[in-house]
C-alpha distance (Angstrom), angle and dihedral (degrees) to the residues before:
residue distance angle dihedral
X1 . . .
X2 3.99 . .
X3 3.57 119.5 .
X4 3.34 123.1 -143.6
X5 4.18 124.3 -164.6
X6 4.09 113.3 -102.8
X7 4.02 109.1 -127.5
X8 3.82 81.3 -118.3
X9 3.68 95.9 56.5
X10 4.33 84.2 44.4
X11 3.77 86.9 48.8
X12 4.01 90.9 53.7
X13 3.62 87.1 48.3
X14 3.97 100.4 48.5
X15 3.82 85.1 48.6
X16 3.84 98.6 51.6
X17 3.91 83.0 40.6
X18 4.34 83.1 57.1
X19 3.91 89.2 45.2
X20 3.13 90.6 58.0
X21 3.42 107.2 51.1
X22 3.81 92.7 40.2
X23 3.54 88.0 60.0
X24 3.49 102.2 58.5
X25 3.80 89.4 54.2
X26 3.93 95.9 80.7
X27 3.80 85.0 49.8
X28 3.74 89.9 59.0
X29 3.75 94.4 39.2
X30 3.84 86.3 48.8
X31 4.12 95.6 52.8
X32 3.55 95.2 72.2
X33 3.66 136.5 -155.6
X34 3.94 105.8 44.0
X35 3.94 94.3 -118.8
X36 4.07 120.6 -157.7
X37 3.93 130.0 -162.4
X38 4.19 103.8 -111.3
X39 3.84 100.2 -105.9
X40 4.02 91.3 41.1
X41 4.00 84.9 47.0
X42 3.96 96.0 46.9
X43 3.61 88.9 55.6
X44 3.38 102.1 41.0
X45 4.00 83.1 56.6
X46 3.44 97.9 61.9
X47 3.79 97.2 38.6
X48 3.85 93.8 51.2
X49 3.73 96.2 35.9
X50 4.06 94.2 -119.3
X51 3.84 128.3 146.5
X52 3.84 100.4 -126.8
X53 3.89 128.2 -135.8
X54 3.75 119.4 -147.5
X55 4.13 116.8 -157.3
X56 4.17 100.7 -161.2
X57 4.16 94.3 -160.2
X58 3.82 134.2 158.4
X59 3.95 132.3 -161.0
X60 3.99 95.8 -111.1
X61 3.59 94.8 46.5
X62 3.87 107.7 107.8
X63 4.00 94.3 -167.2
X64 3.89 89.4 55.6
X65 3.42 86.4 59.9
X66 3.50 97.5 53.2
X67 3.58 89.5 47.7
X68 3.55 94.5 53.5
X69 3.79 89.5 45.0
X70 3.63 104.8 49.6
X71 3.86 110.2 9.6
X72 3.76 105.6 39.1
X73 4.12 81.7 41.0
X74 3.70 88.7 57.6
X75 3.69 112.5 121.1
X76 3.42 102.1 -135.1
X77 3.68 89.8 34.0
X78 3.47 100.4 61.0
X79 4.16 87.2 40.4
X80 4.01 96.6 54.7
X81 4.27 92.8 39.7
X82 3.92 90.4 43.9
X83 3.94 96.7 47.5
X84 4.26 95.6 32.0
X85 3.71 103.5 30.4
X86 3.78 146.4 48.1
X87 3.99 95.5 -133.8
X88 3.72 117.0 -156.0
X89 3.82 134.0 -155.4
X90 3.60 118.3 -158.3
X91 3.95 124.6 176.3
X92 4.56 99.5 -146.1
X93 3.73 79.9 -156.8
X94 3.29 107.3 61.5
X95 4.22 96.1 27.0
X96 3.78 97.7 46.4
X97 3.33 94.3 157.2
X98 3.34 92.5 61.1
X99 3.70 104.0 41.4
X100 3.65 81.3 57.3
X101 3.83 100.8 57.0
X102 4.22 85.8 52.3
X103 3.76 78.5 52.7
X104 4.09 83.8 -128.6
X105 4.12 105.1 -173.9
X106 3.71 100.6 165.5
X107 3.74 140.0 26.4
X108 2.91 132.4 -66.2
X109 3.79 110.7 8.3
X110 3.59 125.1 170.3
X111 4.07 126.2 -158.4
X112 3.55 125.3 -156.3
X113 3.75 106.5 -151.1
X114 4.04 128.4 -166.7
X115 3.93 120.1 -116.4
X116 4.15 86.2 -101.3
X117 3.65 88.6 55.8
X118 3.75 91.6 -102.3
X119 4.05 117.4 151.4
X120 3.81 108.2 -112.7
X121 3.68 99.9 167.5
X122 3.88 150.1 -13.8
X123 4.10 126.7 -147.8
X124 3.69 122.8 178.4
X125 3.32 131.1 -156.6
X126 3.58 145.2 27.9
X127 3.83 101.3 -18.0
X128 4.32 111.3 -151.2
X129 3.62 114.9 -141.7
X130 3.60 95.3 -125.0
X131 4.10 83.3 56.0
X132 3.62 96.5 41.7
X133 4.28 99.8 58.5
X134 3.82 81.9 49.7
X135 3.85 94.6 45.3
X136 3.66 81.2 47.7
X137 3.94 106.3 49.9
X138 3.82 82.5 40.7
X139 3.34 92.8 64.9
X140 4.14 97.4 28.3
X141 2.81 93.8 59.3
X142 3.74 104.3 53.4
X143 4.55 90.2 -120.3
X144 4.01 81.6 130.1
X145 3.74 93.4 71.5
X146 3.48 88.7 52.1
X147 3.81 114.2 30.8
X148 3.56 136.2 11.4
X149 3.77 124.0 -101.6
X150 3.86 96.9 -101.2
X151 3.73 92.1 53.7
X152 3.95 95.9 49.2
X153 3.44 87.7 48.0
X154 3.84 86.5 54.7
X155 3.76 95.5 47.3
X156 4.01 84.0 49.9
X157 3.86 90.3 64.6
X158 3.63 100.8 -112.1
């Protein structure tokens, strides 16, 4: 004798199915910045129209760790570079050759890149989160064509 699946025991199974895709959404709301490989990133830039943020990091380096950790877990961090920018994460040990043609001397360095793939600006170091959604909206929102940092930052009320 065949057996054939009850719609109950189909329901059970489209609802577990649900559950479990609904539960890996607070995993991927809880990972943080949405992080692309360079080339993927670049292109995604100019198709969507998004500056693009490059983190340069490596394994040893203790203040890309506390970067990752506390700036890039930032809430409003992670919300203003996931909606605004293309972020990219880029290991300068294992792509050399690319660390090298950001001239990238010391870790971590981040790049801010334009939407045509044009360098806008370069800041090394351990990057704070309060310092990073202002380094960000600087740049967002297009103030660095017009001003210089210490005067947006002024107009900003800090």
């Amino acid at each position: 004798m065949a057996y054939y699946p009850t719609k109950s025991i189909l329901s059970i199974m489209a609802v577990l199915l649900t559950l479990t895709l609904v539960a890996d959404k607070p995993s991927l709301a809880k990972s943080g910045v949405q992080w692309y490989a360079y080339d993927e990133g670049i292109a995604r830039g100019r198709s969507d129209g998004k500056k693009i943020l490059i983190n340069f990091f490596a394994e040893w380096c203790r203040y890309c760790k506390v970067m990752e950790a506390e700036t890039y877990q930032d809430a409003s961090v992670v919300a203003y570079l996931n909606k605004h920018f293309i972020p990219i994460k880029v290991n300068s040990d294992t792509e050399k050759q690319l660390a090298n043609q950001y001239n990238v001397r010391g870790l971590p360095s981040t790049w801010f890149i334009s939407e045509t793939g044009e360098r806008i600006a370069n800041r090394p170091g351990l990057i704070p989160a309060p310092e990073m959604i202002r380094l960000l909206k600087y740049i967002g929102s297009d103030s660095y064509r017009r001003m210089s940092y210490q005067a947006f930052i002024e107009t900003q009320g800090e």
